[in-house]
C-alpha positions as MATLAB code, in Angstrom:
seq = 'XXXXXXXXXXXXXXXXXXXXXXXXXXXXXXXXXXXXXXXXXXXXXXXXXXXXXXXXXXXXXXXXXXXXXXXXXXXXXXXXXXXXXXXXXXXXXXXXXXXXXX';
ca = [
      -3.196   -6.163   -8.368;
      -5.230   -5.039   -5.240;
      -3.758   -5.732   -1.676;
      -6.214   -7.014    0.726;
      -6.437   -4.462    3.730;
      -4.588   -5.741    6.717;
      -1.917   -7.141    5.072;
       1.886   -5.785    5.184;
       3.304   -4.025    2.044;
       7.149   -3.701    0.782;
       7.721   -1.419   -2.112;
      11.443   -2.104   -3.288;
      13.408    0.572   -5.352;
      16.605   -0.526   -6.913;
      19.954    0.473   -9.065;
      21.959   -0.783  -11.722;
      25.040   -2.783  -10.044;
      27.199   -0.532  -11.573;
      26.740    2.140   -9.005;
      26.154    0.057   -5.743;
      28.735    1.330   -2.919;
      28.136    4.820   -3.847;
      26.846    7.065   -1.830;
      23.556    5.933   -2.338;
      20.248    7.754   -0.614;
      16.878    7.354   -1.316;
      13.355    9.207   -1.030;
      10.048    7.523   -1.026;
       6.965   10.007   -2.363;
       3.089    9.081   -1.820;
       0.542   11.510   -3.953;
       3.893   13.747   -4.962;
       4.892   14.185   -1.124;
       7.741   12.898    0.808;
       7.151    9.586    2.996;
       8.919   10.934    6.324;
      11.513    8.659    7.564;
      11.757    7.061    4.168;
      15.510    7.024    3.369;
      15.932    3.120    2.708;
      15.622    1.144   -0.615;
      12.485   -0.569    0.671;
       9.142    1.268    2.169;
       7.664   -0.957    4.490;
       3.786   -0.206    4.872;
       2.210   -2.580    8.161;
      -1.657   -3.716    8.099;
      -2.205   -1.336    5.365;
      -5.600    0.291    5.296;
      -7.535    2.224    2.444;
      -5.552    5.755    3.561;
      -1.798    3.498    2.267;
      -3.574    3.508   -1.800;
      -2.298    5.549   -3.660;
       0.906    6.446   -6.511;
       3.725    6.056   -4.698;
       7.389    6.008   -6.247;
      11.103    6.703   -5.261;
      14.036    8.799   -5.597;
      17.743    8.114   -5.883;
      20.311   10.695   -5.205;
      24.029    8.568   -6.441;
      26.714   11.269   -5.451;
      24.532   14.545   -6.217;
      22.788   13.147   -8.973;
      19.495   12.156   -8.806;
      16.954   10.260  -10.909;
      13.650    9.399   -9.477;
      11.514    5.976  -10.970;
       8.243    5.796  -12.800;
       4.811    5.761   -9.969;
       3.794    2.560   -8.695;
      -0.353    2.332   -8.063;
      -0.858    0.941   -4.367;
      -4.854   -0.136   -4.740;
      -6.408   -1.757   -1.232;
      -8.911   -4.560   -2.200;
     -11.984   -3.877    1.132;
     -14.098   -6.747    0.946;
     -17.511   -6.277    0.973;
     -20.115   -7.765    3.548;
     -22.765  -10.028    1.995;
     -26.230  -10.328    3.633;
     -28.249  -13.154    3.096;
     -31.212  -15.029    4.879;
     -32.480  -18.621    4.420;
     -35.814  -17.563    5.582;
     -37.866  -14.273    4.781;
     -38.045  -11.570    7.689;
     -41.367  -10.419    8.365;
     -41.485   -6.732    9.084;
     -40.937   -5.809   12.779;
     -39.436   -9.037   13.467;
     -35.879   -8.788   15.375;
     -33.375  -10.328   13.256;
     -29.682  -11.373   14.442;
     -26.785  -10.796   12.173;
     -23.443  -12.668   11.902;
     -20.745  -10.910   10.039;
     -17.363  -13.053    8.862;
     -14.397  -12.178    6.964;
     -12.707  -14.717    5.061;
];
């Protein structure tokens, strides 16, 4: 499902419980290249904005082995402006417009 833009984001990768307390490190990819900084099991993405979409998926390295999870599709829902008038606007005539966001 879409994420509105502006809101905050937290992509979770996880591991069987069999091989929690390893040495466990992890490595967060967006478009096939590395998220810098991302070493947690959990990418936090703040007021996320239409450059955040994209496939985005993880890495886990358990003790030198590695196995990295399937690509996760971050889509950012923009809503659109909608224009209407109550009256007709003659041609020439200054016209004020409101814009909201709900």
């Amino acid at each position: 499902n879409p994420v509105a833009i502006g809101t905050n984001v937290i992509l979770t990768c996880t591991i069987d419980a069999v091989l929690r307390g390893a040495n466990v490190g992890y490595e967060w990819t967006k478009n096939g290249v590395v998220v810098n900084g991302s070493i947690l099991s959990n990418l936090s993405i703040t007021n996320v904005g239409v450059v955040d979409q994209g496939p985005y998926g993880c890495t886990i390295s358990v003790d030198g082995a590695s196995s990295s999870s399937n690509t996760v599709n971050l889509t950012i829902f923009v809503p659109q402006p909608m224009v209407s008038s109550v009256n007709p606007v003659a041609i020439g005539t200054n016209v004020i417009l409101t814009c909201t966001i709900d």
